[in-house]
C-alpha positions in Angstrom: 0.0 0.0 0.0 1.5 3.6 -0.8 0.5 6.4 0.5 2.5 9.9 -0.7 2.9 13.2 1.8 3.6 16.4 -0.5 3.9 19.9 -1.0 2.8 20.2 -4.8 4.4 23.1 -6.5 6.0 25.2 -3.3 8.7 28.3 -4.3 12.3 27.3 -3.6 13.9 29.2 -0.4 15.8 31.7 -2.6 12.6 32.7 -4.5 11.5 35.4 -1.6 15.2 37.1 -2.1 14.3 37.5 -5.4 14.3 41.5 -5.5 17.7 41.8 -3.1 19.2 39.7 -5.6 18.2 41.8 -8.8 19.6 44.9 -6.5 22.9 43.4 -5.5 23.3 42.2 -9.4 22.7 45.8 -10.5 25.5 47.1 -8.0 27.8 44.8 -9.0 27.3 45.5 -12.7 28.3 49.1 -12.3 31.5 48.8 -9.9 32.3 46.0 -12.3 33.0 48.2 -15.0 34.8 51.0 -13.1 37.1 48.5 -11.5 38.0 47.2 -14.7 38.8 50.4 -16.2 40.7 51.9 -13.7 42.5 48.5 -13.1 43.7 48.4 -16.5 45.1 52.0 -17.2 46.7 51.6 -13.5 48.1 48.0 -14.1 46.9 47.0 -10.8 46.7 43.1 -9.9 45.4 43.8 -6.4 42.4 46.0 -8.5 42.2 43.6 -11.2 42.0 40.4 -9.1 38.9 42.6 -7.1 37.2 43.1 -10.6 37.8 40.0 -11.2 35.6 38.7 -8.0 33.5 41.4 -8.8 32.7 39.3 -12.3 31.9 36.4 -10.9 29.4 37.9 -8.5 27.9 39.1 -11.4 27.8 36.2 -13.2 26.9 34.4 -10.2 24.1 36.2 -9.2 22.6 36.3 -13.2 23.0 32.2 -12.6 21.3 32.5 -9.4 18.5 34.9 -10.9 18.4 32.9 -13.8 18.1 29.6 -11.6 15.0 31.2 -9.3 12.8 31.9 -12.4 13.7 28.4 -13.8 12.4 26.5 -10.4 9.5 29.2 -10.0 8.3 28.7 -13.5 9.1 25.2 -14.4 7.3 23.7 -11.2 7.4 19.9 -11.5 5.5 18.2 -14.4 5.2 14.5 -15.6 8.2 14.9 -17.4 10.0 16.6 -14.5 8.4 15.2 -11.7 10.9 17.7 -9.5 10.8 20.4 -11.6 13.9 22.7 -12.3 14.9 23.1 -8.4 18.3 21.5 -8.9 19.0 24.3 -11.2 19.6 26.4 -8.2 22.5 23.7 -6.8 23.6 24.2 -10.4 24.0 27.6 -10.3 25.8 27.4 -6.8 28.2 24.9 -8.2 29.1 26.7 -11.0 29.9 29.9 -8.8 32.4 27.6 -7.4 34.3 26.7 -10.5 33.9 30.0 -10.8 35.6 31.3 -7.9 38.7 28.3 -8.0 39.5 29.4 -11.5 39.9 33.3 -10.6 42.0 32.8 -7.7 44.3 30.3 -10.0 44.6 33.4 -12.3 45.3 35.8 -9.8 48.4 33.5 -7.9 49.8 33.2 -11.5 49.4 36.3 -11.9 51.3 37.5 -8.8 54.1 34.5 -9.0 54.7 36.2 -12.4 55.0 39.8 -11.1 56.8 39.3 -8.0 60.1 39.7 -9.6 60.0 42.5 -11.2 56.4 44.7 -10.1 54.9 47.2 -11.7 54.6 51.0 -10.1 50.7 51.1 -9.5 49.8 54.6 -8.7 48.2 54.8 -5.3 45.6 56.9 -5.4 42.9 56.0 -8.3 43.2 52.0 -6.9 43.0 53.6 -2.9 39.2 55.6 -4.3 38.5 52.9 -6.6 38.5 50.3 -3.5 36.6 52.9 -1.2 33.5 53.1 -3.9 33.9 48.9 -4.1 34.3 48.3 -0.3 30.9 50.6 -0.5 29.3 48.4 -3.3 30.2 45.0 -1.6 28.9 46.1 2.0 25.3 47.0 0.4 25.7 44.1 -1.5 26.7 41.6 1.6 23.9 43.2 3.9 21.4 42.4 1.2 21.9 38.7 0.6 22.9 37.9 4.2 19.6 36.9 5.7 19.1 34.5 2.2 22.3 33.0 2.4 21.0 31.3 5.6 18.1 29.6 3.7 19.3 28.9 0.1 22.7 27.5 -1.2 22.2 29.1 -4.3 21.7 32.5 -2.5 24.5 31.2 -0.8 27.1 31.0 -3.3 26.5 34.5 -4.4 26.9 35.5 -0.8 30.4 34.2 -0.7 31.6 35.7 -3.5 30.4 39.0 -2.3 32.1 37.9 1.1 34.9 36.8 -0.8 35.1 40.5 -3.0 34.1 42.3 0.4 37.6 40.9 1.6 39.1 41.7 -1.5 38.0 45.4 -1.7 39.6 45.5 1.5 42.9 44.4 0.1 43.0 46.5 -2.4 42.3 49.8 -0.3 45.3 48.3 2.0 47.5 47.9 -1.1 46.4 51.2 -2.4 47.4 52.9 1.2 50.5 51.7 1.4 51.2 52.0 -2.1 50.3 56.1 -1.8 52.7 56.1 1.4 55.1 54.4 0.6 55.8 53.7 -3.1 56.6 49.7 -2.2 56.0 47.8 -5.5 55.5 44.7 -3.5 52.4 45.4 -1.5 50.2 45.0 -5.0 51.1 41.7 -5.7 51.4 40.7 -2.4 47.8 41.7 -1.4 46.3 39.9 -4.5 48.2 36.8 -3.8 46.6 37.0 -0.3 42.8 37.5 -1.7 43.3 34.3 -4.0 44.2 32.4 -1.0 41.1 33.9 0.9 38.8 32.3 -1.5 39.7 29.0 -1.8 39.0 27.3 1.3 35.4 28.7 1.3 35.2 27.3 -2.4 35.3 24.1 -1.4 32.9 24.2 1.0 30.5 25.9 -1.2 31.4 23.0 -3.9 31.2 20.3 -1.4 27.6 21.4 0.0 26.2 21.6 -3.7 28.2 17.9 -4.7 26.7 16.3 -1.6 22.6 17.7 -2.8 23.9 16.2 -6.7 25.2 13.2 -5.3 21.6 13.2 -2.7 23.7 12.4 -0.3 21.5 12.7 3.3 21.4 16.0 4.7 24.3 16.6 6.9 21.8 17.7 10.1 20.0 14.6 9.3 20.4 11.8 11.3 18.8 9.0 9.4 20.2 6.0 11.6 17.8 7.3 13.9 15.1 8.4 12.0 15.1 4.6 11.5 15.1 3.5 14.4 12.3 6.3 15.4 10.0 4.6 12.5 10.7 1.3 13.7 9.4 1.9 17.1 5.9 3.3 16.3 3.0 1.3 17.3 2.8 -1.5 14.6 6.3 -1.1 12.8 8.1 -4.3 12.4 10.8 -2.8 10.1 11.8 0.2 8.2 13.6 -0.5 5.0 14.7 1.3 1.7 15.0 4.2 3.7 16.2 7.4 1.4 16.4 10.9 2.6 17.9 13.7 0.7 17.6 17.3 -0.6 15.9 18.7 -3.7 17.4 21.9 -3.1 17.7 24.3 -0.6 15.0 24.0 2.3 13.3 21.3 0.2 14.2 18.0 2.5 12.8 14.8 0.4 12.6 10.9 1.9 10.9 7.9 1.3 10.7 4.8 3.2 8.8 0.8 3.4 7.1 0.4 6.3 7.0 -3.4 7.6 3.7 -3.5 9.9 2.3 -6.1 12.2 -0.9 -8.0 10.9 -3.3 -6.0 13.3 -1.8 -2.8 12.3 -4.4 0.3 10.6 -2.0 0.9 8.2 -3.7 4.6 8.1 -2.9 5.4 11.7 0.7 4.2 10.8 1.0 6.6 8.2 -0.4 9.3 9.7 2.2 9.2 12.9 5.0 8.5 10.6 4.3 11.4 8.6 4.0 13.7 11.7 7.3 12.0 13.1 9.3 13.5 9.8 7.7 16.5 9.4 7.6 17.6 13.2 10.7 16.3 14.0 13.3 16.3 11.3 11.0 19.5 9.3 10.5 17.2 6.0 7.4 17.8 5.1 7.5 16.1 1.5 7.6 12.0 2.4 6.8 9.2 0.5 5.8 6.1 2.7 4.7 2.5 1.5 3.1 0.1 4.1 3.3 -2.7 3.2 2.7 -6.7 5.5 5.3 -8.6 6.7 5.3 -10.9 4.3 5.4 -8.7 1.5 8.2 -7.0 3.0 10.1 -10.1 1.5 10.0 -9.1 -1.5 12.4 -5.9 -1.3 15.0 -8.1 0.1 15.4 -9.1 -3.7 16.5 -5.5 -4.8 20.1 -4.7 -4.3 20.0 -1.0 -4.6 
């Protein structure tokens, strides 16, 4: 006997930052362009490895734009029975290539500069980094709540974070650079900023592999949602357990339930049900019950 617990067509997480994300986008898209110009008439790496972030947050956050109206459009269908929600994971993994292939170009970058640096005048990089520290801060404080809810909100987050840093840098650079005149502090501060990345990189890459790979949630503790199942009144056994994530804030399991002979197997369902949903919040659960005996059957099915 099946019996199915859903939500029907329900807006991803990242679908209410919808507007903060079309602001932050449009931010980004006009420091963007004056990093980049004043980065290239300056020759500064520090400035051009910031524009550089400043790219990908663009890119990322069209992804991420591009990924909402996908999932909010596209709900699930009986060809896509989930609908385009993975698009968002997509979009958060692809931010991630993103991000590892900038900060490879800006350590090449520096490695090749450090012998011999360029003179970066100091003061066009110092106010260029003042109006991008500016840019990233409104940017940061309008996709901080979201990145608490959505991975895909998420990854464009980081690689504001990530720029935030960098703007940072680059203001340091430009400092010392106005005060001092050392060649060194350019290079040096965008050497730093590639490092800064990476390690929050992989951990955005890892969190979007392990919802591709539906790997269980890692707050999720299924052993004992098992053995939670297994002890409701009437359970025998709980097998071909599954519980993973569509995308972000959309938990998804399914499990057989093994019941005794006198068991209502609509009582069973019904506690089960409010055992996921109240306790683990996965609201979206699809439970068979099934007898004893026919419970045999599954033992024939190696996956």
């Amino acid at each position: 006997m099946g019996h199915g617990h859903g939500h029907g067509h329900v807006p991803s997480a990242s679908g209410r930052h919808l507007p903060r994300l079309v602001v932050a986008l449009v931010i980004g898209v006009v420091f963007l362009l004056l990093e980049v110009v004043v980065g290239v008439l300056t020759s500064s790496l520090a400035l051009i490895s910031d524009a550089a972030h400043m790219l990908t947050d663009v890119f990322g956050l069209g992804m991420a734009l591009t990924a909402i109206v996908l999932a909010r459009r596209s709900g699930p269908t009986y060809r896509r029975t989930f609908g385009l929600y993975r698009a968002e994971v997509l979009a958060a993994l692809g931010n991630a290539v993103l991000l590892f292939g900038v900060a490879a170009y800006v350590l090449a970058e520096a490695v090749g500069r450090i012998s011999d640096p360029p003179a970066v005048p100091g003061l066009p990089v110092l106010l260029t980094a003042v109006a991008g520290l500016v840019a990233n801060l409104a940017a940061f404080a309008l996709l901080r709540s979201g990145a608490k809810e959505s991975l895909n909100v998420r990854g464009a987050y980081l690689e504001v974070l990530a720029d935030l840093i960098g703007s940072v840098g680059v203001l340091v650079s430009g400092a010392i650079t106005l005060t001092t005149g050392w060649r060194y502090a350019d290079p040096i501060i965008g050497v730093a900023i590639g490092l800064f990345v990476l390690p929050r990189t992989v951990a955005l890459a890892k969190r979007a592999l392990r919802i591709l790979f539906q790997h269980a949630p890692a707050e999720v503790d299924v052993e004992r949602i098992a053995a939670e199942l297994t002890s409701l009144a009437g359970v025998r056994d709980v097998h071909d357990l599954h519980v993973w994530t569509l995308t972000s804030g959309m938990e998804v399991a399914s499990a057989h339930l093994a019941v005794e002979q006198h068991a209502v197997p609509a009582q069973v369902l019904s506690q089960a049900q409010n055992l996921l949903a109240n306790g683990y919040d996965i609201k979206h659960a699809t439970l068979q019950i099934e007898p004893c005996e026919q419970a045999k059957r599954c033992e024939e099915i190696t996956w």
